[in-house]
DRENFISE-787581 format. One record per residue (C-alpha): x, y, z. Coordinates in nm, 4 decimals, decimal comma. Example, Ala and Ser with C-alpha at 12.3 -4.5 7.8 and 13.67 -1.06 7.14 Angstrom:
BEGIN
{xx: 1,2300; yy: -0,4500; zz: 0,7800}
{xx: 1,3670; yy: -0,1060; zz: 0,7140}
This chain:
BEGIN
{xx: 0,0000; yy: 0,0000; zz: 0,0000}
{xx: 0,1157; yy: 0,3260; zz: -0,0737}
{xx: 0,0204; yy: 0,6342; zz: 0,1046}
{xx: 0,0371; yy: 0,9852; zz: -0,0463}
{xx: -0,0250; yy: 1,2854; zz: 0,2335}
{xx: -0,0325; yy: 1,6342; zz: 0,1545}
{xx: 0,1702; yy: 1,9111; zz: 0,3364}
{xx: -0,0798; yy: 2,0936; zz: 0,5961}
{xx: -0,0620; yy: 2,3731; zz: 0,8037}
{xx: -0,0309; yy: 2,3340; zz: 1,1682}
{xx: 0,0193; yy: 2,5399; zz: 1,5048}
{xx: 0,3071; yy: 2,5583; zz: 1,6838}
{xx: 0,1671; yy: 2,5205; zz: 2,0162}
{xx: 0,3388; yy: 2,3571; zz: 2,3222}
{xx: 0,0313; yy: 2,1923; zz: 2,5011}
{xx: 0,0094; yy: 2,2842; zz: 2,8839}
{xx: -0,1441; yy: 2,0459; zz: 3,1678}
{xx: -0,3168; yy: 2,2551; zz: 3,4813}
{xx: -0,0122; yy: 2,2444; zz: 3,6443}
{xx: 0,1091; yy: 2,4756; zz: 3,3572}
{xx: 0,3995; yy: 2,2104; zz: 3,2655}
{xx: 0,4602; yy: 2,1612; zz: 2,9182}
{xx: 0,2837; yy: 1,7860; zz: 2,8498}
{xx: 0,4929; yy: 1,4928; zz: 2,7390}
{xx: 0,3357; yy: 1,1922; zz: 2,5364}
{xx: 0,5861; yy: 0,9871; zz: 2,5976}
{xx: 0,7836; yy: 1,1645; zz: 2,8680}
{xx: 1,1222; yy: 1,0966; zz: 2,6949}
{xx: 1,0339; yy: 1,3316; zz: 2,3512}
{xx: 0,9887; yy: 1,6482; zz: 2,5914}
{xx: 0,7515; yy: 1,9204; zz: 2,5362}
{xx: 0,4997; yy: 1,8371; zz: 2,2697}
{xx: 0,2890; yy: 2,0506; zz: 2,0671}
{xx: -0,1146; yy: 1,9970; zz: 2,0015}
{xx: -0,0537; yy: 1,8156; zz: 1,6575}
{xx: 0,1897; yy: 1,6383; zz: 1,8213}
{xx: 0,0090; yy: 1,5390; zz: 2,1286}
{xx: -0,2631; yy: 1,4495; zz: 1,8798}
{xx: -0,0684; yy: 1,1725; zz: 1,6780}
{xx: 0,0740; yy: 1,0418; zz: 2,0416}
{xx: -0,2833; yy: 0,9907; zz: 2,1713}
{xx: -0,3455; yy: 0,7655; zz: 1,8503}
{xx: -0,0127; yy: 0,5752; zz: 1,8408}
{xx: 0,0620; yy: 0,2233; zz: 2,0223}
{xx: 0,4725; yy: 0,2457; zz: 2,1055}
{xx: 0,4810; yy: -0,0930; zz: 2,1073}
{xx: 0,3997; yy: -0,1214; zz: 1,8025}
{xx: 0,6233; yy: 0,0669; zz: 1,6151}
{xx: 0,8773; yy: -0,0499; zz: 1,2858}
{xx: 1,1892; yy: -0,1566; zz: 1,3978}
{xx: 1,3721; yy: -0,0446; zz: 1,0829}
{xx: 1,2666; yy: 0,2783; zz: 0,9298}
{xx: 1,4327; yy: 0,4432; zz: 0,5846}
{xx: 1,5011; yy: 0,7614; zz: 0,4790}
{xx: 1,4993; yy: 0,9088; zz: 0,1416}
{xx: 1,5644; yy: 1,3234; zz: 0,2366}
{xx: 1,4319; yy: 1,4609; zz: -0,0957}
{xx: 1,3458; yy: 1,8428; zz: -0,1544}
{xx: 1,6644; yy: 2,0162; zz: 0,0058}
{xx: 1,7064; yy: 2,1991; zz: -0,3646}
{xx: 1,3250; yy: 2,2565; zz: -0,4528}
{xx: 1,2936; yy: 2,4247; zz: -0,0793}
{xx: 1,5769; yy: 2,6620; zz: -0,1548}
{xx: 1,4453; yy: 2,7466; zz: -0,4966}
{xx: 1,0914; yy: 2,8319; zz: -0,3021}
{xx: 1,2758; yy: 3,1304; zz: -0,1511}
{xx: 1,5583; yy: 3,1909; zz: -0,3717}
{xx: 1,8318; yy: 3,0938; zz: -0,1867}
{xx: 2,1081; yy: 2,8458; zz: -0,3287}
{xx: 2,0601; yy: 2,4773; zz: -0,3613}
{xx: 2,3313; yy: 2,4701; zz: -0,0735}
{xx: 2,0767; yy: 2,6343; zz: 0,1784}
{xx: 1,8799; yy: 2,3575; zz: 0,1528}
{xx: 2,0926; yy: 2,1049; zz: 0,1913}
{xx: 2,2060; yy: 2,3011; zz: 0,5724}
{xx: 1,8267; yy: 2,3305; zz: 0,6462}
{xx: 1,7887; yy: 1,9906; zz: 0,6030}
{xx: 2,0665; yy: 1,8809; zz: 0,8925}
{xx: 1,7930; yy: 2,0058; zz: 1,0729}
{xx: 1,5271; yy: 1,7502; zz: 1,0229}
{xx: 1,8076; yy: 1,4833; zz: 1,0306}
{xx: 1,8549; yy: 1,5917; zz: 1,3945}
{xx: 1,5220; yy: 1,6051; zz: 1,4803}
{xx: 1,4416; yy: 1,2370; zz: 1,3487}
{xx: 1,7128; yy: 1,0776; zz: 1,4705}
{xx: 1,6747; yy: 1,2071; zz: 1,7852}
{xx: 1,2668; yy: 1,1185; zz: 1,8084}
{xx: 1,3657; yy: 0,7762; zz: 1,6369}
{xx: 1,5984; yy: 0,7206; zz: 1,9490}
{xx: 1,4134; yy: 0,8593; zz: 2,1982}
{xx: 1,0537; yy: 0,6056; zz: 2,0831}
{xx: 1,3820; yy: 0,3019; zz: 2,0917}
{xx: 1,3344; yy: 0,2226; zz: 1,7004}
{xx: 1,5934; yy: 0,0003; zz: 1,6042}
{xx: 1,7728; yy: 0,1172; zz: 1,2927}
{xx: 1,7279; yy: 0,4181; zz: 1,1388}
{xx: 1,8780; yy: 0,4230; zz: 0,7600}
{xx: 1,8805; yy: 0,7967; zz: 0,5985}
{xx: 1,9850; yy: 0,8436; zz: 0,2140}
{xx: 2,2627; yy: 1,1081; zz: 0,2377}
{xx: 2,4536; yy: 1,0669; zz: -0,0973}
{xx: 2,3923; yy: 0,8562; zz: -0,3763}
{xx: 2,6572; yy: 0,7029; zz: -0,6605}
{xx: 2,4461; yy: 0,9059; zz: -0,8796}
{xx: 2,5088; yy: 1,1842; zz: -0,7417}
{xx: 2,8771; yy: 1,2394; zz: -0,8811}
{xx: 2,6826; yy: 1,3984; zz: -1,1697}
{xx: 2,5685; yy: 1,7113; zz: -0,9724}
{xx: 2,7963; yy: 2,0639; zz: -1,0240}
{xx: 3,1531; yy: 1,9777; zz: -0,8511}
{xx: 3,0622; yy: 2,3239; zz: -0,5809}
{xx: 2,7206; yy: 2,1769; zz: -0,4846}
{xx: 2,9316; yy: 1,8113; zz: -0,4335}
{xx: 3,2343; yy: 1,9675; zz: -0,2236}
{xx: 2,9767; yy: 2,1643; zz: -0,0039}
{xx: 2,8000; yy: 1,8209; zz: 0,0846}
{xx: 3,0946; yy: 1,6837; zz: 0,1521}
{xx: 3,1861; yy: 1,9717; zz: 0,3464}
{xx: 2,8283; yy: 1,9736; zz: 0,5503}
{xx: 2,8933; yy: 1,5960; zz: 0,6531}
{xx: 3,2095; yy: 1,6383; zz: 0,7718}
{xx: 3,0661; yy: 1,9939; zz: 1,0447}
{xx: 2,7805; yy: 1,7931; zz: 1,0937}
{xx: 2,9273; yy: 1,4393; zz: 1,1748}
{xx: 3,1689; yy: 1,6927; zz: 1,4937}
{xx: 2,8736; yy: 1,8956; zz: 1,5573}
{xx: 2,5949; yy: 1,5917; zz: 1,6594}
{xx: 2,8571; yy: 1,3885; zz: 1,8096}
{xx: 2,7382; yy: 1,4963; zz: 2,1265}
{xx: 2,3878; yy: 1,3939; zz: 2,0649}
{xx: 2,4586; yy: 1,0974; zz: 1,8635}
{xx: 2,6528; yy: 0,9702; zz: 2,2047}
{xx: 2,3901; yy: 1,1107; zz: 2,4372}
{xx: 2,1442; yy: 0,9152; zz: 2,2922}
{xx: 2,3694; yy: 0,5986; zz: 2,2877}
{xx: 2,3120; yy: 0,5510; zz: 1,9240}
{xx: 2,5350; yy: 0,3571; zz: 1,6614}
{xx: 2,6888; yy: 0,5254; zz: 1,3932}
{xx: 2,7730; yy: 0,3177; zz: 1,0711}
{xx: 2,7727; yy: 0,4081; zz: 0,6320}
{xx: 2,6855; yy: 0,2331; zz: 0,4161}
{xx: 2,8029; yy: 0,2364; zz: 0,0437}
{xx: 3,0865; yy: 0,2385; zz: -0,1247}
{xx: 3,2904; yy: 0,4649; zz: 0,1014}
{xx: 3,6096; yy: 0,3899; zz: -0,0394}
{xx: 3,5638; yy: 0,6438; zz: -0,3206}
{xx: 3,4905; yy: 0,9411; zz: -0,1326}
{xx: 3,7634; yy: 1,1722; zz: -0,0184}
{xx: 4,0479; yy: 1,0670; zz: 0,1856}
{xx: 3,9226; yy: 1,3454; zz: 0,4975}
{xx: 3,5422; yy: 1,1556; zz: 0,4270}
{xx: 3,6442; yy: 0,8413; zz: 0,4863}
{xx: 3,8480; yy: 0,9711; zz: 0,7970}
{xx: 3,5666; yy: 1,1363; zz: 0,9878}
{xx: 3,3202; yy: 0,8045; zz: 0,8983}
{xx: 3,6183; yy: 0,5695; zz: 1,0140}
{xx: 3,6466; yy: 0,7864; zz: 1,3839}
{xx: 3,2198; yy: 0,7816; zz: 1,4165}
{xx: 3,2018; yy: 0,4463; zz: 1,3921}
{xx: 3,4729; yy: 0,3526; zz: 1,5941}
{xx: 3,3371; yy: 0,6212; zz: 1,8405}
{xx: 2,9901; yy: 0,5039; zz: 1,8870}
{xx: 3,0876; yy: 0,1459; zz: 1,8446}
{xx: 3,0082; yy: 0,0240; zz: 2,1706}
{xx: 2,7057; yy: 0,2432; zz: 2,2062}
{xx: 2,3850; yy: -0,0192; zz: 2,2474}
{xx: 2,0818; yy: 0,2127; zz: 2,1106}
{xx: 2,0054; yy: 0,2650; zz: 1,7922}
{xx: 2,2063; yy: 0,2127; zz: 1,4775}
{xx: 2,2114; yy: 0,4768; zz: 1,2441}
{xx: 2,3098; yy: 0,4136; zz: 0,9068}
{xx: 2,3984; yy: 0,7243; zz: 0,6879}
{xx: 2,3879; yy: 0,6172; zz: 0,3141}
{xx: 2,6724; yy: 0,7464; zz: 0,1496}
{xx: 2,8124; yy: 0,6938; zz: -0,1879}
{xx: 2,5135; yy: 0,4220; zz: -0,2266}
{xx: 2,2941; yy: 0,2675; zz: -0,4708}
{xx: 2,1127; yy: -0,0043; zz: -0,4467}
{xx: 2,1942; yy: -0,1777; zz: -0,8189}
{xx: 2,5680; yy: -0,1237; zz: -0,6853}
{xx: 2,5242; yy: -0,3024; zz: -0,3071}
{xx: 2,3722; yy: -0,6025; zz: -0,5035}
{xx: 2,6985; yy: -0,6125; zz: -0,7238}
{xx: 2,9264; yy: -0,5852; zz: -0,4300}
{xx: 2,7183; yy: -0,8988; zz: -0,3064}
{xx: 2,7467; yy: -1,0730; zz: -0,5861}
{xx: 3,1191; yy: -0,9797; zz: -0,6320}
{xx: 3,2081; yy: -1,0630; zz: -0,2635}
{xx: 2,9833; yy: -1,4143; zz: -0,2838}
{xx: 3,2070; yy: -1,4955; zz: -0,5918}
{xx: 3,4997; yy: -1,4478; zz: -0,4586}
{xx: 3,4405; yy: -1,6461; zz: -0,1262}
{xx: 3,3744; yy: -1,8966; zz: -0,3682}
{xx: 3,7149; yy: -1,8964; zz: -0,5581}
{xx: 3,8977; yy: -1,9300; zz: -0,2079}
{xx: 3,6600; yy: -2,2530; zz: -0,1748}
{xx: 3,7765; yy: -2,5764; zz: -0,2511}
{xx: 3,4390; yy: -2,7253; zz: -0,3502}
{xx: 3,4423; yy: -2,8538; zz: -0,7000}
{xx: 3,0689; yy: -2,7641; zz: -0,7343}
{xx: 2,9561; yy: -2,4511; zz: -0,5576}
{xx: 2,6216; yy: -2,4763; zz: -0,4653}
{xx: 2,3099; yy: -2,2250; zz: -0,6127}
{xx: 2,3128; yy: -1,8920; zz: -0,4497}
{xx: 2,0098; yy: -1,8383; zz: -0,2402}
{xx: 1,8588; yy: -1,5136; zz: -0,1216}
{xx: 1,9854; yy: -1,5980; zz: 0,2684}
{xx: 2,3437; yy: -1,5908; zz: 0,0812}
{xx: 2,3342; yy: -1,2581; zz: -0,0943}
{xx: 2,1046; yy: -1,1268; zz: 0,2718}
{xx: 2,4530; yy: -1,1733; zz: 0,4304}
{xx: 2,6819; yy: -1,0137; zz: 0,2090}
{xx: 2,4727; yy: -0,7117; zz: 0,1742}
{xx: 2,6028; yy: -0,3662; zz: 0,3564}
{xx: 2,2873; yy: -0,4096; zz: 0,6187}
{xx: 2,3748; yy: -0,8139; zz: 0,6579}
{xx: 2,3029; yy: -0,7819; zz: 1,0170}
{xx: 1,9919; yy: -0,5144; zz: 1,0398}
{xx: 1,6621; yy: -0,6387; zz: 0,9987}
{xx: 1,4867; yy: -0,5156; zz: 0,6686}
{xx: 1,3046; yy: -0,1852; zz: 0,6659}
{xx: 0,9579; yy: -0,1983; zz: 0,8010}
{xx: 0,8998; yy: 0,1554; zz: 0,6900}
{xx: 1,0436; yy: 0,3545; zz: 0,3908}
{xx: 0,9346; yy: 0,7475; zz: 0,4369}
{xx: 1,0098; yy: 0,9826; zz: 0,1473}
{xx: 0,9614; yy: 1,3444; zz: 0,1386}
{xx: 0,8882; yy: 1,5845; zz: -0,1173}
{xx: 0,5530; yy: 1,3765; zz: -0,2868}
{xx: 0,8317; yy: 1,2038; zz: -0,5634}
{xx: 0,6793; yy: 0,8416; zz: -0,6032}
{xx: 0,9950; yy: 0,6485; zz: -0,6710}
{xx: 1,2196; yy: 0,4839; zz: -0,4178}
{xx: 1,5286; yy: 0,5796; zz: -0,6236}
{xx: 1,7622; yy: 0,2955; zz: -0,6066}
{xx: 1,7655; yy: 0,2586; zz: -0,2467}
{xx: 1,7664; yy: -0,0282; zz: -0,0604}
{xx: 1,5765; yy: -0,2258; zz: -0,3663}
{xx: 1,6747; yy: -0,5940; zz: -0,1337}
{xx: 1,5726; yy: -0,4852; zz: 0,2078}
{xx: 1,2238; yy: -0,2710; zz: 0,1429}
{xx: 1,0775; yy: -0,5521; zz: -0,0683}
{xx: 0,7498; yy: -0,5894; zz: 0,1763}
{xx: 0,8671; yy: -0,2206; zz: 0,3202}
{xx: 0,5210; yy: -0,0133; zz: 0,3834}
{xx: 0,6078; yy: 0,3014; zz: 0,1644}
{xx: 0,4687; yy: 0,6811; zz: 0,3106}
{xx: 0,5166; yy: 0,9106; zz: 0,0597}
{xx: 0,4487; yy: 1,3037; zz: 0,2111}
{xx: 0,4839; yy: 1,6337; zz: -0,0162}
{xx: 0,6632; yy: 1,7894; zz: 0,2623}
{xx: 0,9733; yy: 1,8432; zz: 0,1595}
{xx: 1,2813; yy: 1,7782; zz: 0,3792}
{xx: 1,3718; yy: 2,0627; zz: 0,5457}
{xx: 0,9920; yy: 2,1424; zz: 0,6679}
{xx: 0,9871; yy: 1,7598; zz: 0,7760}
{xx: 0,9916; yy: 1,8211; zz: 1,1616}
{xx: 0,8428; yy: 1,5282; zz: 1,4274}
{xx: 0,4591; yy: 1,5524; zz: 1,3623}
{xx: 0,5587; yy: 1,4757; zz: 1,0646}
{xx: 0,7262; yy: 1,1675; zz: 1,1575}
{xx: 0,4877; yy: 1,1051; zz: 1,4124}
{xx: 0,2251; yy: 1,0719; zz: 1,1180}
{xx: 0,4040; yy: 0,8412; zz: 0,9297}
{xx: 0,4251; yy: 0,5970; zz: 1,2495}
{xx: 0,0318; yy: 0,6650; zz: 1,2670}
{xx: 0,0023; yy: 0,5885; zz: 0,8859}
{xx: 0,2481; yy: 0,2524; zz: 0,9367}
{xx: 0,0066; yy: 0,1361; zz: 1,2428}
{xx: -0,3475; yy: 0,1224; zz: 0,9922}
{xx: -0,1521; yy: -0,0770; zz: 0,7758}
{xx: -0,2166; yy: -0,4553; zz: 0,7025}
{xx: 0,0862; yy: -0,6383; zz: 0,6964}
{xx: 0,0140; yy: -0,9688; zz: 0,4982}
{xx: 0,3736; yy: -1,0321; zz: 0,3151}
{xx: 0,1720; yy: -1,2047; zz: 0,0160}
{xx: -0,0360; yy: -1,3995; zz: 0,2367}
{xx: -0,4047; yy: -1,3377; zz: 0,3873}
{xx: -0,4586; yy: -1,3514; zz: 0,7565}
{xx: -0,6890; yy: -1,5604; zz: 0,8897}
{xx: -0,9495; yy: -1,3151; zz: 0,9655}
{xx: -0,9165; yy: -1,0805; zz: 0,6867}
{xx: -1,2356; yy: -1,0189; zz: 0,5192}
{xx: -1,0410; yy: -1,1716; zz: 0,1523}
{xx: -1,0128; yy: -1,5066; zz: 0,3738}
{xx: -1,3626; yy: -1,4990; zz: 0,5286}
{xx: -1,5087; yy: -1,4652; zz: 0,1754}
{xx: -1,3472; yy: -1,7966; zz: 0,0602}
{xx: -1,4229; yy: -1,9627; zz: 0,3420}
């Protein structure tokens, strides 16, 4: 099922109990505003997906809106990153993946490239702090070997930072595509194979290629958000979101704050989750009975 939902207007008001304390649904998000407090009333938090992708789309289109550079969008944007990887934390998710970067992305002007770059690096020092508060995991996937040697030095020292950290893993996509992670599988299956000394390798099953894949030991997404109303997934994680729900919201990335996360938990929670099959009360199974 796919879900389209149009960018509203909302207030910006921090909801206040009689004691005239700001009200917190649940206590660990803090304050709360009304459309907030609205989507917590509705949502079971033990219910939630344990895996939920990313695709940040609309940095560019959000600058243009106001006619500022692409690049202003792109800052903005750190924003919302914060914001949902601290909520994702905070409601215990399991893995959070976000699409940073994509091998496709070489093609953009070589300024707009080097100030991404640039923006990782000040952002990767400047949420340390909250990536470590929150005990969360840092990892990248992709083929991080090709981006520049000062890159791959400040992903190297997050990792090994936040390695023993037990929370959340959060997975920034960088340098990735999803055609080029099934390669890599494929290429790194076939070469475990060489170093074997069976004369007949046996077929390669979908359990095989699961384990050599850059997310070998993260469960599959449960929920794949992407802003800015584009209905494509974009060669992202095309192995892991095969029975993903997909929420697709017109906001665009730098206006995606927490209610609007908070809705696309909602929107995950009507869902029927059937994986090809029909439960045994489902009103499809009841009519064949």
């Amino acid at each position: 099922m796919l879900t389209l939902r149009r960018k509203g207007v909302s207030p910006e008001i921090t909801v206040s109990t009689t004691h005239d304390q700001p009200l917190t649904l649940p206590a660990t998000l803090g304050p709360v505003t009304a459309e907030e407090s609205s989507f917590l009333e509705r949502l079971d938090l033990t219910r939630l997906p344990r895996h939920i992708a990313v695709i940040m789309d609309g940095n560019g289109r959000w600058a243009q809106k106001r006619h500022l550079p692409r690049v202003a969008g792109h800052s903005a944007g750190t924003q919302s990153a914060r914001t949902t990887i601290e909520t994702c934390a905070r409601l215990h998710i399991e893995a959070l993946t976000l699409y940073a970067f994509s091998v496709e992305n070489w093609r953009r002007p070589k300024a707009e490239i080097e100030f991404l770059m640039q923006l990782l690096r000040e952002y990767l020092r400047k949420e340390m702090p909250l990536i470590q508060r929150n005990n969360i995991r840092m990892r990248f996937l992709g083929r991080t070997e090709d981006l520049p040697a000062a890159v791959q030095k400040d992903t190297r020292e997050a990792t090994e930072a936040t390695a023993s950290n037990s929370g959340m893993v959060l997975s920034i996509a960088l340098n990735y595509g999803g055609r080029a992670e099934l390669v890599d599988a494929v290429n790194a299956i076939l070469a475990a194979r060489h170093n074997s000394s069976s004369v007949t390798p046996p077929l390669v099953t979908e359990d095989e290629i699961t384990r050599h894949l850059y997310t070998a030991d993260l469960p599959d997404p449960d929920l794949l958000i992407r802003t800015s109303g584009e209905m494509r997934v974009s060669n992202f994680l095309l192995w892991q979101i095969a029975y993903a729900e997909i929420f697709v919201t017109e906001t665009l990335w730098p206006d995606f704050n927490r209610a609007r996360l908070l809705e696309a938990l909602l929107d995950f929670q009507k869902r029927e989750r059937r994986y090809g099959g029909i439960d045994a009360d489902s009103p499809a199974k009841r009519a064949a009975r």
